[in-house]
Backbone as CSV, one residue per row, in Angstrom:
resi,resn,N_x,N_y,N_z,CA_x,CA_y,CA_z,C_x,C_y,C_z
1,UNK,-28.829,92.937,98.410,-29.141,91.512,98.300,-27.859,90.759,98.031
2,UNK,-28.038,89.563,98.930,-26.795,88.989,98.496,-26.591,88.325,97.620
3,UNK,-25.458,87.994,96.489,-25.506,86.856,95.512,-24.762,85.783,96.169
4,UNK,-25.313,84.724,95.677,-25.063,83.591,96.004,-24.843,82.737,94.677
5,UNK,-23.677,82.167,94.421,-23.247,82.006,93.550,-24.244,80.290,93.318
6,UNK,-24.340,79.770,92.263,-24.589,78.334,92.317,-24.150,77.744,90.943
7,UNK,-23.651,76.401,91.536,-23.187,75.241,90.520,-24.111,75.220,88.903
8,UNK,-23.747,74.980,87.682,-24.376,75.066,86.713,-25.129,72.900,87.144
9,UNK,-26.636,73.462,86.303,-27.464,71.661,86.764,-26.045,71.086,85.786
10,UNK,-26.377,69.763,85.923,-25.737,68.718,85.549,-26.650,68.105,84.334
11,UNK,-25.143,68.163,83.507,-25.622,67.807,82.096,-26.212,69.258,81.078
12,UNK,-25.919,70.557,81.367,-25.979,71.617,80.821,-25.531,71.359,79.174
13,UNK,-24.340,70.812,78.931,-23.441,70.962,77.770,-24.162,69.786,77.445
14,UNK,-25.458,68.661,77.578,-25.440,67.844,76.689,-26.953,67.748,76.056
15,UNK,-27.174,67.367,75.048,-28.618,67.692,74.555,-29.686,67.072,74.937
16,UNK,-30.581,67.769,75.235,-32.064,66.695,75.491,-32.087,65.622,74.195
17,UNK,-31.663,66.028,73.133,-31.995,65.233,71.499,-31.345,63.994,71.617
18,UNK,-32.033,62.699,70.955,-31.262,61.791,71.249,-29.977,61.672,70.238
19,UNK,-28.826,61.373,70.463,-27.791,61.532,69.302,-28.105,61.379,67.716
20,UNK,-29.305,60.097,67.923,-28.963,59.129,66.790,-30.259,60.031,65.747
21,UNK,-31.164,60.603,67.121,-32.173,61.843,65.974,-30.859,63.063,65.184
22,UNK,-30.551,63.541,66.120,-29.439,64.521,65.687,-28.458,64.147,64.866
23,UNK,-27.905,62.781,64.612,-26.968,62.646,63.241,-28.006,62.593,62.231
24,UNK,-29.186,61.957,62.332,-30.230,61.979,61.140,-30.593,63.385,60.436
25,UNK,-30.768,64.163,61.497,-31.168,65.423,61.243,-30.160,66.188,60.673
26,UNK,-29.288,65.827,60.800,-27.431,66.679,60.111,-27.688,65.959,58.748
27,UNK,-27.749,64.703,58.809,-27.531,63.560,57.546,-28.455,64.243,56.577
28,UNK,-29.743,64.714,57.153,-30.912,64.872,56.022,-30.599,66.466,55.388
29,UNK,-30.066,66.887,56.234,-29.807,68.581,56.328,-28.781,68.793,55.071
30,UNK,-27.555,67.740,55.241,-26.505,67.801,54.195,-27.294,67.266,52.833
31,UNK,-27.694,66.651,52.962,-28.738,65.732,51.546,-29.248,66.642,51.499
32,UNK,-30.561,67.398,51.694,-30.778,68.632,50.937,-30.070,69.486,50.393
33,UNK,-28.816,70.195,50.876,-28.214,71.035,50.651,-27.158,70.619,49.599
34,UNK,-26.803,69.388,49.065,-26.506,68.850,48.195,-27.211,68.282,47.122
35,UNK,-28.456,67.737,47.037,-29.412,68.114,45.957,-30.004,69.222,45.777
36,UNK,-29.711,70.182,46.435,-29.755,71.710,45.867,-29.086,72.283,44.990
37,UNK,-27.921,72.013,45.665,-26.674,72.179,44.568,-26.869,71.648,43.703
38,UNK,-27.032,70.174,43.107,-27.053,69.207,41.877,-27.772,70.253,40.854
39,UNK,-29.213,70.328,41.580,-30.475,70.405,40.651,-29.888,72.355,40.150
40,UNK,-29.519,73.056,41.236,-29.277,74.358,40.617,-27.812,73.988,39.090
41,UNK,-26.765,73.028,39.626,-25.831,73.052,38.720,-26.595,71.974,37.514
42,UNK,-27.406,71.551,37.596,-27.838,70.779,36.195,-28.254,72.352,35.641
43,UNK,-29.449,72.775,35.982,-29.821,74.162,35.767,-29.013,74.779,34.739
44,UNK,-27.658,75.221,35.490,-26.624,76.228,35.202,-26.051,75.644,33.612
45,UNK,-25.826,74.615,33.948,-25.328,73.239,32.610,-26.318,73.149,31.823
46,UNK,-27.234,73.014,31.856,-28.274,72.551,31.148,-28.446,74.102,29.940
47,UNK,-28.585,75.001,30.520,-28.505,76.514,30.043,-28.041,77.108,28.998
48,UNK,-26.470,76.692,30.067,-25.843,77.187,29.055,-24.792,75.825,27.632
49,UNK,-25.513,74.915,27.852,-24.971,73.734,26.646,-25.734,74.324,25.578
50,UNK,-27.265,74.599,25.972,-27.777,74.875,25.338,-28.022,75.643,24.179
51,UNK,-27.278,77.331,24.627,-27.270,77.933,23.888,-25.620,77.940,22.840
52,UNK,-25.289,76.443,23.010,-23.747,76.556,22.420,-24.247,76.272,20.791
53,UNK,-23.956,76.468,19.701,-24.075,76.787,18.354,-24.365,74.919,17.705
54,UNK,-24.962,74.784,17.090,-25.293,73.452,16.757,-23.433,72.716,16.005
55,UNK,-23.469,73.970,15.261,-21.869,73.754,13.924,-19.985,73.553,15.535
56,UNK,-20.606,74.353,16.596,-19.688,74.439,17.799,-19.689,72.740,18.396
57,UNK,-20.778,72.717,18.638,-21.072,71.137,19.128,-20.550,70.014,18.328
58,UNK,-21.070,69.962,17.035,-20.710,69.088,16.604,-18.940,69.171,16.175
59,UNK,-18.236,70.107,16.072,-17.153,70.256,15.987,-15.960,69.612,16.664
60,UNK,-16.642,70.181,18.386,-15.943,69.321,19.666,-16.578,68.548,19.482
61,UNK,-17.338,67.490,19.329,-17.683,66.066,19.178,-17.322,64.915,17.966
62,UNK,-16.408,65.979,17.301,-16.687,65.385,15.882,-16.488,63.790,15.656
63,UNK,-14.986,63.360,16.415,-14.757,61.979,16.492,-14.708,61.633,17.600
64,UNK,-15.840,62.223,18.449,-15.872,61.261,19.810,-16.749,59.972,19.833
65,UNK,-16.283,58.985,20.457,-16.928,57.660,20.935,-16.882,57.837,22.718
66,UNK,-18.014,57.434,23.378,-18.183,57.261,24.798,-17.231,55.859,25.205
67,UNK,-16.492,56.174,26.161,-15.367,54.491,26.385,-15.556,53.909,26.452
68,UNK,-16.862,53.651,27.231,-17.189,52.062,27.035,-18.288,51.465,25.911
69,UNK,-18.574,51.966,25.096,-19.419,51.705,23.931,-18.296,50.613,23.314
70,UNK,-19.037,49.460,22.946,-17.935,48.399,22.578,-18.744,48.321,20.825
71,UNK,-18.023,48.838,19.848,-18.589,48.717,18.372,-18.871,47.364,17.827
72,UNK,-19.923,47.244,16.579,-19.243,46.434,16.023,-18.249,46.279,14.851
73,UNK,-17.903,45.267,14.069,-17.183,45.732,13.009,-17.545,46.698,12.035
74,UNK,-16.556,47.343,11.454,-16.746,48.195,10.107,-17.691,47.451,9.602
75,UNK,-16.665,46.766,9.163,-17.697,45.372,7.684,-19.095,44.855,8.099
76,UNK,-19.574,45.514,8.940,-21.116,44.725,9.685,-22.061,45.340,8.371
77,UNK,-22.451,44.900,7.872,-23.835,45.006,6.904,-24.771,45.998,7.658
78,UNK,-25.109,45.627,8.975,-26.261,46.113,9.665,-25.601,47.753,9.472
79,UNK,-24.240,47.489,9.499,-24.033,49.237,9.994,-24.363,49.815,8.609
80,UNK,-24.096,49.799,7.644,-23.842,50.489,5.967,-25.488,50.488,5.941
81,UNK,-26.321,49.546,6.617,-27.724,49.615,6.019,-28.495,50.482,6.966
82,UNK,-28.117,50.499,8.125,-29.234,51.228,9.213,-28.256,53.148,8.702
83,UNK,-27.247,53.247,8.738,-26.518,54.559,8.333,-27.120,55.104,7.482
84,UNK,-27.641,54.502,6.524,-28.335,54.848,5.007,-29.822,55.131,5.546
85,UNK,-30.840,54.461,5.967,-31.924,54.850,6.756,-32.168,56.067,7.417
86,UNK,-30.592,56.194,8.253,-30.554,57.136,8.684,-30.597,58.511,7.765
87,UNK,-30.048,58.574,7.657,-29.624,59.601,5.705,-30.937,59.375,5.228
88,UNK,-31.738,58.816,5.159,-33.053,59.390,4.524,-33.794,59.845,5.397
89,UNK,-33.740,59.964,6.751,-34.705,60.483,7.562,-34.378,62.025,8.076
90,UNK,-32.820,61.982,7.524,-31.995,62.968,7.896,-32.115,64.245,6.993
91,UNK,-32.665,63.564,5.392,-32.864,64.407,4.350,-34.058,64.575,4.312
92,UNK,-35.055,64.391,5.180,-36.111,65.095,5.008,-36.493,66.534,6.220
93,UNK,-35.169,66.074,7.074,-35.107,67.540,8.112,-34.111,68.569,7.247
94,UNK,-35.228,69.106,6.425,-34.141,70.289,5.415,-32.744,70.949,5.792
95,UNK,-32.840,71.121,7.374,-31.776,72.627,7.443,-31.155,71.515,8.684
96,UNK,-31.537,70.280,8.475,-30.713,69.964,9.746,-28.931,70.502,10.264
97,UNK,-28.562,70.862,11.291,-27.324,71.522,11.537,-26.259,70.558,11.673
98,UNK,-26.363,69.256,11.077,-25.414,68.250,11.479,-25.228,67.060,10.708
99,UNK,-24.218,66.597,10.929,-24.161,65.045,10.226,-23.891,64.179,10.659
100,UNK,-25.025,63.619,10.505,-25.365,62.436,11.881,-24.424,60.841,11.026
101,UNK,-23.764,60.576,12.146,-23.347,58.930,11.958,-23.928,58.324,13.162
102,UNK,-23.825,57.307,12.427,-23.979,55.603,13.229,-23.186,55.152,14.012
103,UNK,-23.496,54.662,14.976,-22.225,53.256,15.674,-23.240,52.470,16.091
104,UNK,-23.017,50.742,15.959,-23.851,49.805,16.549,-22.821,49.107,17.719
105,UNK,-23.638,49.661,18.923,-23.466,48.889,20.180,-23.660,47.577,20.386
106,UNK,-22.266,46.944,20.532,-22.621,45.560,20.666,-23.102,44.787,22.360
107,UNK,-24.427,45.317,22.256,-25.114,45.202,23.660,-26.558,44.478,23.168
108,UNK,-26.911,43.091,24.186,-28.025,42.215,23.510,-29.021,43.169,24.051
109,UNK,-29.214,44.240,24.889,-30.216,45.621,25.722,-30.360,46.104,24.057
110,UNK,-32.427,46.188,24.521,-32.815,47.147,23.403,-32.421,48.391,23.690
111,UNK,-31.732,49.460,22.799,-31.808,50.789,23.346,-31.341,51.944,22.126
112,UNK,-31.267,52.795,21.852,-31.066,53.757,20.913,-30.953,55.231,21.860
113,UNK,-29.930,55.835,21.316,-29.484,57.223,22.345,-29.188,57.847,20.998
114,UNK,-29.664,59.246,21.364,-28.886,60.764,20.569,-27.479,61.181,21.481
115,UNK,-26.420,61.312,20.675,-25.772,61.507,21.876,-24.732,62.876,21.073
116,UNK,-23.880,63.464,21.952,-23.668,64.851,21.278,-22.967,64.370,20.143
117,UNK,-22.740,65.782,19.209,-22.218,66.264,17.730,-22.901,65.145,16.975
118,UNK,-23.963,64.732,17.119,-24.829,64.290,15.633,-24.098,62.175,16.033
119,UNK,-23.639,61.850,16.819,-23.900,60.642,17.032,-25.177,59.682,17.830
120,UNK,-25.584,58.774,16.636,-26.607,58.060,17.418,-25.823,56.597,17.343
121,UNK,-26.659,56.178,18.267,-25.899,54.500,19.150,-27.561,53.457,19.027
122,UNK,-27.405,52.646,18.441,-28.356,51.482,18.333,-27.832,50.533,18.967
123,UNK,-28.533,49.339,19.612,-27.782,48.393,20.044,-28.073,47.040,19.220
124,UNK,-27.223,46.297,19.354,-27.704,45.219,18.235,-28.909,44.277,18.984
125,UNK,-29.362,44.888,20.594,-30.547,44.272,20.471,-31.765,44.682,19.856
126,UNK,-31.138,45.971,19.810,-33.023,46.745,19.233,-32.564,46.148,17.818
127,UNK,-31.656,46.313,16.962,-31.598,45.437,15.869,-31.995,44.240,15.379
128,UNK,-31.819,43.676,16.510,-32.639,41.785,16.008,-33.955,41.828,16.661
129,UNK,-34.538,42.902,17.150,-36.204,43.300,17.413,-36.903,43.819,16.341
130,UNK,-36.349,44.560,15.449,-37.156,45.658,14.548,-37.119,44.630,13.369
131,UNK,-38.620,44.403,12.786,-38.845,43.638,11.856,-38.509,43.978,10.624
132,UNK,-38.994,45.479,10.409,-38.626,46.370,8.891,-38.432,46.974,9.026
133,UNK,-38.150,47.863,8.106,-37.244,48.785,7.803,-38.336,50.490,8.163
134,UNK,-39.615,50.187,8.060,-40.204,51.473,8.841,-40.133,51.233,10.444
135,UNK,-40.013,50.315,10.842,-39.571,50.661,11.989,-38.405,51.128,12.998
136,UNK,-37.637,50.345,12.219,-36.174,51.030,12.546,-36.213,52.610,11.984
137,UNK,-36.641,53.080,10.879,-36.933,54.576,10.719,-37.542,55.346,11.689
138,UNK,-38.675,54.903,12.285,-38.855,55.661,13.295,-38.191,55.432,14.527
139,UNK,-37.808,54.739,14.642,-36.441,54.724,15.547,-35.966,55.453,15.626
140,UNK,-35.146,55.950,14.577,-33.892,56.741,14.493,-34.730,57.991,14.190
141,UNK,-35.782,57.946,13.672,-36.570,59.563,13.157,-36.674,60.143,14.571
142,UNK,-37.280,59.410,15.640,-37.479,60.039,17.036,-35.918,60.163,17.603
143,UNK,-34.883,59.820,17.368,-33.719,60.027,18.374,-33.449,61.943,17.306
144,UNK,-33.230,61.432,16.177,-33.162,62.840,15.577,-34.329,64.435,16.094
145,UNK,-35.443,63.980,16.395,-36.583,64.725,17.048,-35.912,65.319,17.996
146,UNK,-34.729,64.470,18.967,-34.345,64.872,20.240,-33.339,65.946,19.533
147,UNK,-32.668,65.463,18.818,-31.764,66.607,18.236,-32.160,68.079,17.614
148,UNK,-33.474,67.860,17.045,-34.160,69.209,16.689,-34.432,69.667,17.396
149,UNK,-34.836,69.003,18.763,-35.040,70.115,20.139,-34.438,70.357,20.909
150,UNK,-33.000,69.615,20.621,-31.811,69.717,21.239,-31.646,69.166,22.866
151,UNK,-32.746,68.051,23.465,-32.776,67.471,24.282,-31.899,67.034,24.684
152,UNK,-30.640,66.090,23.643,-29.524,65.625,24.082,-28.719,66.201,24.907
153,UNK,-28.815,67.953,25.015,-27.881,68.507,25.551,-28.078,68.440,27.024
154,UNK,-29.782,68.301,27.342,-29.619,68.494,28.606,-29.209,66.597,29.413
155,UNK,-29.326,65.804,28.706,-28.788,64.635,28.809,-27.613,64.585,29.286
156,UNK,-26.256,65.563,27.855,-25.064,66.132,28.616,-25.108,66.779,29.727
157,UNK,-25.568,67.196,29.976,-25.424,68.186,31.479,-26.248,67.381,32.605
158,UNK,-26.688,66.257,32.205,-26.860,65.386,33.696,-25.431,64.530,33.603
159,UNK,-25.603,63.744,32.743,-23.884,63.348,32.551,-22.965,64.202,33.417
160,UNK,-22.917,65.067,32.797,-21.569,65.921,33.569,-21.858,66.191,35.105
161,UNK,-23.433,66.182,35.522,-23.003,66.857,36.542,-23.267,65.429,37.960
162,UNK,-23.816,64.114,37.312,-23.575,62.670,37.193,-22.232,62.430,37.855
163,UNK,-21.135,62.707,37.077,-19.692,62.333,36.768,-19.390,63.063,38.106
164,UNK,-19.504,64.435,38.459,-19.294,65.532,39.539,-19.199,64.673,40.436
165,UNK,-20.644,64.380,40.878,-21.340,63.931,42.430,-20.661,62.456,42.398
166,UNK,-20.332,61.394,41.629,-19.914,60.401,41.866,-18.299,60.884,42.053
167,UNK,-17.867,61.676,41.671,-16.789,61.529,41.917,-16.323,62.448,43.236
168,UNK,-17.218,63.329,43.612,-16.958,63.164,45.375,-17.653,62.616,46.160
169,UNK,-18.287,61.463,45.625,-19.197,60.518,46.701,-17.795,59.609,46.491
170,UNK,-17.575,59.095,46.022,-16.518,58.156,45.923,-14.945,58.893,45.755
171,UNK,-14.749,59.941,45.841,-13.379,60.824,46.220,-12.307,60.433,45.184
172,UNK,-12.319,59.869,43.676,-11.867,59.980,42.483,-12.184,60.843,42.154
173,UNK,-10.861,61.471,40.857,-11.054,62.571,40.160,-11.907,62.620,39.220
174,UNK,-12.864,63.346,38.841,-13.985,63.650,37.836,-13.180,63.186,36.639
175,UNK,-12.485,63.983,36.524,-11.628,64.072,34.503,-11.135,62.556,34.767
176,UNK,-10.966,62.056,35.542,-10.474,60.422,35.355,-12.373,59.354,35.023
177,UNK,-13.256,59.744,34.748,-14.729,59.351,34.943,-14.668,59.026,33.744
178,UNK,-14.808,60.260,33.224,-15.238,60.453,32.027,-16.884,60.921,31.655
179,UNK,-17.193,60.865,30.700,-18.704,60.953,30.064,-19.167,59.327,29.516
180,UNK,-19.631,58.784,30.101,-19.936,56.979,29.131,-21.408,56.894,29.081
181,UNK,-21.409,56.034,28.205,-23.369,56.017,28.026,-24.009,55.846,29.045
182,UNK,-23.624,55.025,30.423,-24.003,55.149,31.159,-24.825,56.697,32.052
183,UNK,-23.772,57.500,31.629,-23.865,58.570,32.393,-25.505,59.319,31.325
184,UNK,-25.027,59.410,30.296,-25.943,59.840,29.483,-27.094,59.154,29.448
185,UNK,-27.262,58.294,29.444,-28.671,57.459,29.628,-29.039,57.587,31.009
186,UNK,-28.707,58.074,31.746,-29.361,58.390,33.205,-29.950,59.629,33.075
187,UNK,-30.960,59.763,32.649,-32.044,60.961,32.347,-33.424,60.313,32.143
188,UNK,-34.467,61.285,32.483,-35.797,60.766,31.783,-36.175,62.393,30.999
189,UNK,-36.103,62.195,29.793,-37.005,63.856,29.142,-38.665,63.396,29.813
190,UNK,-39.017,64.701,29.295,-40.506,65.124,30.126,-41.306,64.291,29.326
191,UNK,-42.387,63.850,29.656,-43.037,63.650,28.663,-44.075,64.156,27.307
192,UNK,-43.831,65.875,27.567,-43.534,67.172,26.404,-42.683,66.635,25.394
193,UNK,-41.637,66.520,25.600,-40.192,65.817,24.730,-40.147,65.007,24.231
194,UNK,-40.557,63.839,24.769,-40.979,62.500,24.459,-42.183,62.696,22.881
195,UNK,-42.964,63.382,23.053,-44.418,62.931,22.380,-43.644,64.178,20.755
196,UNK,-42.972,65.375,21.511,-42.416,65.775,20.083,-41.428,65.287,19.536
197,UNK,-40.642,64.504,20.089,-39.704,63.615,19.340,-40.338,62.736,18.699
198,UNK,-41.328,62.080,19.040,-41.658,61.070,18.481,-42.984,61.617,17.086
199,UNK,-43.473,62.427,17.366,-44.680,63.717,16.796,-43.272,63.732,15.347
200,UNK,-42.125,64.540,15.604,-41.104,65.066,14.612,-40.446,63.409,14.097
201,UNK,-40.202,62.307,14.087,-40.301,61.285,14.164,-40.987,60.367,12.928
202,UNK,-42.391,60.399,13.374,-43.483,60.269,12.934,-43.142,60.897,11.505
203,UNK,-42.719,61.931,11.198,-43.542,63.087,10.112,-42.124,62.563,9.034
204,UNK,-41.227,62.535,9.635,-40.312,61.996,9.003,-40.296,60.572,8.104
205,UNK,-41.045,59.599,9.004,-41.151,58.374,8.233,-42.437,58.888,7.345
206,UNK,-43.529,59.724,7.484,-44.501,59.304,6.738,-44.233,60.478,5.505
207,UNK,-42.839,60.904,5.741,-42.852,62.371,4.349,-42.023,61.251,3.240
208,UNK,-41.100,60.578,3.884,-40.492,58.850,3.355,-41.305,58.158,2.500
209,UNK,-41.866,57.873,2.968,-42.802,56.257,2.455,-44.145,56.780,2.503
210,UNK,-44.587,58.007,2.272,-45.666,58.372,2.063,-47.372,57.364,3.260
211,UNK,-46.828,57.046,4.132,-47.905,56.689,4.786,-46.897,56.101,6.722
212,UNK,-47.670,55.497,7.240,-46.564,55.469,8.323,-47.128,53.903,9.012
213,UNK,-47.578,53.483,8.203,-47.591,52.022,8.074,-46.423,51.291,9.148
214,UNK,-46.555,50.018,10.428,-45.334,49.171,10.848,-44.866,50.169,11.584
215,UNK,-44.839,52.082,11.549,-43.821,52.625,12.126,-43.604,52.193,13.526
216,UNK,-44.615,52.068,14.334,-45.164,51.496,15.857,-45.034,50.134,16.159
217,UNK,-44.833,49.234,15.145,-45.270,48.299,15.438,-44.388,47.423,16.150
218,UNK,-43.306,47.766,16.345,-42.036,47.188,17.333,-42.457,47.364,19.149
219,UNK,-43.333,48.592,19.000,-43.827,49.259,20.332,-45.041,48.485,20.611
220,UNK,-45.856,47.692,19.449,-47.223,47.269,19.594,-46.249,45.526,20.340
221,UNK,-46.030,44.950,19.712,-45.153,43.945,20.013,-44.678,43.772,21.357
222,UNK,-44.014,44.919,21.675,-43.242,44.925,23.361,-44.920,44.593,23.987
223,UNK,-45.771,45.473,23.654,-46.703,45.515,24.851,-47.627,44.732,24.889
224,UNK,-47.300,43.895,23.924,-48.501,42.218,24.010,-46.958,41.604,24.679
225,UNK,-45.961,41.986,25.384,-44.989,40.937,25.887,-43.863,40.227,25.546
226,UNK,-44.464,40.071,23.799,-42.971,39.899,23.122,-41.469,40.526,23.203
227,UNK,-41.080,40.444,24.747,-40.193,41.427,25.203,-39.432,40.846,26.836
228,UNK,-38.124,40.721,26.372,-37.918,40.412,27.913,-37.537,41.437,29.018
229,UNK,-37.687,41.092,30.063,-37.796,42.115,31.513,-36.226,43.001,31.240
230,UNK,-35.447,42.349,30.967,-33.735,43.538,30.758,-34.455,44.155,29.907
231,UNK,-34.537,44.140,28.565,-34.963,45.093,27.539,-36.010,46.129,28.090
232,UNK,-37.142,45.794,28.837,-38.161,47.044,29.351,-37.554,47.844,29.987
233,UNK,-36.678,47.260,31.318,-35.639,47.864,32.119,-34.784,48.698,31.334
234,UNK,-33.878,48.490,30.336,-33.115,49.610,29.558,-33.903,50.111,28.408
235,UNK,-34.967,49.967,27.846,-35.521,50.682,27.216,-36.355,52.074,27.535
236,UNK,-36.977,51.213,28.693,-38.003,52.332,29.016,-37.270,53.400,30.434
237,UNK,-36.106,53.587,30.489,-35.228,54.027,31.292,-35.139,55.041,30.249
238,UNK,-34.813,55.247,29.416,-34.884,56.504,28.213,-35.621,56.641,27.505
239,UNK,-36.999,56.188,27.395,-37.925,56.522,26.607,-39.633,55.913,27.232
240,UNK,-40.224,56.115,26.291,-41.921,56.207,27.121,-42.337,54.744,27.250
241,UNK,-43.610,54.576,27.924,-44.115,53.083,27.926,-44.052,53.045,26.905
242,UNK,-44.019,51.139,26.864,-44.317,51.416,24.674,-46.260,51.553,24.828
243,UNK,-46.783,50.898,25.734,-48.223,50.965,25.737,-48.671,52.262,25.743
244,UNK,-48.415,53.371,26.365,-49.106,54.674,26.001,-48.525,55.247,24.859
245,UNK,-47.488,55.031,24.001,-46.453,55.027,23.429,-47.255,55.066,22.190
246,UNK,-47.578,54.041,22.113,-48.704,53.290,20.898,-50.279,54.017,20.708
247,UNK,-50.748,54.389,22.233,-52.132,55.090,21.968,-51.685,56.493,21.177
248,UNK,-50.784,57.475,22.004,-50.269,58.743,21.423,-49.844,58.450,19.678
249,UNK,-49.333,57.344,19.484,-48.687,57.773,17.887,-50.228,57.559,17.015
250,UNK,-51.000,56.750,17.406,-52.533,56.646,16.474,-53.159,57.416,16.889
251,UNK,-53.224,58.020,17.834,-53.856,59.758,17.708,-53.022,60.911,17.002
252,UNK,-51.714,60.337,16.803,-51.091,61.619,16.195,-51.369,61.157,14.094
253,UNK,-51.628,60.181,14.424,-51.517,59.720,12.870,-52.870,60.197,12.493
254,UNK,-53.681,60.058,13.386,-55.476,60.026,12.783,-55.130,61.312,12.423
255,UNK,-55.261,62.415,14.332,-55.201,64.119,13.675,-54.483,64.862,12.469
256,UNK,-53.394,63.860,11.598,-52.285,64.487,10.644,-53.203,64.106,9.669
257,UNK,-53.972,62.958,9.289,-54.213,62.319,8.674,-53.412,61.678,7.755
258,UNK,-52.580,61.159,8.478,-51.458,60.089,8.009,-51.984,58.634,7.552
259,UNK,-51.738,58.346,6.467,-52.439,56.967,5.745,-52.071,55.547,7.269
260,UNK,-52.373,54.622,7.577,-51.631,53.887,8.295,-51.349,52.572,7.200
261,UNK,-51.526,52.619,6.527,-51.579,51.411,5.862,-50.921,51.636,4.325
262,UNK,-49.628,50.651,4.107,-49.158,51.253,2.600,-47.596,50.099,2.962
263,UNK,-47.130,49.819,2.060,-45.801,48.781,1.513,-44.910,48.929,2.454
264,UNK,-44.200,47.653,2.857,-43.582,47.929,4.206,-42.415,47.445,3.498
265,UNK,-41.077,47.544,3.575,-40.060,47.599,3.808,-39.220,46.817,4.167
266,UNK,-38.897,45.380,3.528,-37.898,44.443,4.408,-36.179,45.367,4.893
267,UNK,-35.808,44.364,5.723,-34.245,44.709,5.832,-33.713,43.360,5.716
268,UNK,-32.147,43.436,5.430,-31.684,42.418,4.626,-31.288,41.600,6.175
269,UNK,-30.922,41.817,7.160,-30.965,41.098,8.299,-31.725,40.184,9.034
């Protein structure tokens, strides 16, 4: 038989696919394979922060501030009085592994963060929100909750791995980023985390003041509205509705049988 050679058809080397499907399909292909990576390296981070020693942590953290946290003064009243609050909520977690200080963020955003080696950050808006002084306690009783379960850490390890991806989406060096509250407040804990922070929280103000009276009542407030749209926006970006917020803490008070009602607490602000 004879062969007979023939021309290849025309247009062999080019795809039936239309281009603009085929860059999509590359585009979506790389996006998976890069939130793969993220979510396995939060994983990996998340892990192993975890198992780093409470006395190790706070050590490397000891005098860190995040860069752009803008303080206020030493001499601020608010700071010597909410620090001290703190210290009593702090002395009723017996074996706590740390020693927690204060800094007040001079940001009009309600917001409060645990952030590593035993620093918490208030902002002076949640400050000119909180009426008394049990409420600002449970404030700070639930950021400490995060610290007994050591939540903050995995906070760090979105941070860090935050800082990573922006800095080869935008092709700056990582170590030039840094870690800033920003980065750290880009998390949501589960809402497991949420209800025992606030559960460990709770137990704290009412081992205090013997009842847990006002502790909520900053949360009851937001959700009749007394609250503007920035503040929901940075509040509830790190923490729960305040409206389901409020049903969970009076079911946790009834089942403890926690008094709700008992002497509330001015602050001198």
């Amino acid at each position: 038989m004879k062969f007979v050679s023939r021309q290849p058809r025309e247009g062999i080397n080019v795809s039936d696919t239309h281009p603009l499907v085929e860059a999509g399909t590359l585009v979506a292909g790389l996006t998976a394979i890069f939130l793969l990576f993220a979510v396995v390296l939060i994983f990996l981070i998340d892990l192993a922060l975890y198992f780093v020693p409470p006395d190790k942590e706070a050590a490397l953290f000891r005098d860190w501030l995040p860069d752009d946290l803008v303080t206020v003064s030493p001499a601020d009243t608010r700071l010597d009085e909410t620090q001290r609050v703190l210290d009593r909520m702090a002395f009723h977690w017996g074996d706590a592994p740390y020693a927690f200080r204060l800094e007040i963020d001079a940001s009009e955003l309600a917001n409060a963060m645990a952030l590593p080696g035993g620093l918490i950050v208030v902002t002076e808006g949640l400050l000119a929100q909180v009426e008394s002084e049990n409420e600002l306690a449970f404030v700070l009783g639930h950021e400490l909750g995060h610290y007994r379960n050591r939540d903050h850490l995995r906070a760090l390890g979105r941070g860090i791995v935050f800082s990573v991806v922006l800095a080869a989406v935008t092709g700056d060096d990582a170590s030039n980023l840094g870690i800033n509250v920003a980065d750290l407040a880009l998390r949501s804990f589960s809402r497991k985390q949420e209800l025992a922070a606030d559960e460990f929280g709770l137990e704290l103000v009412y081992t205090n003041y013997g009842h847990v009276n006002e502790a909520w009542r900053l949360f009851d407030r937001w959700d009749d509205g007394d609250r503007s749209l920035l503040d929901i926006v940075s509040y509830t970006s790190t923490h729960p509705q305040p409206g389901n917020r409020v049903d969970s803490l009076e079911q946790l008070a009834r089942d403890r049988g926690w008094p709700t009602s008992g002497p509330v607490t001015a602050l001198s602000w």
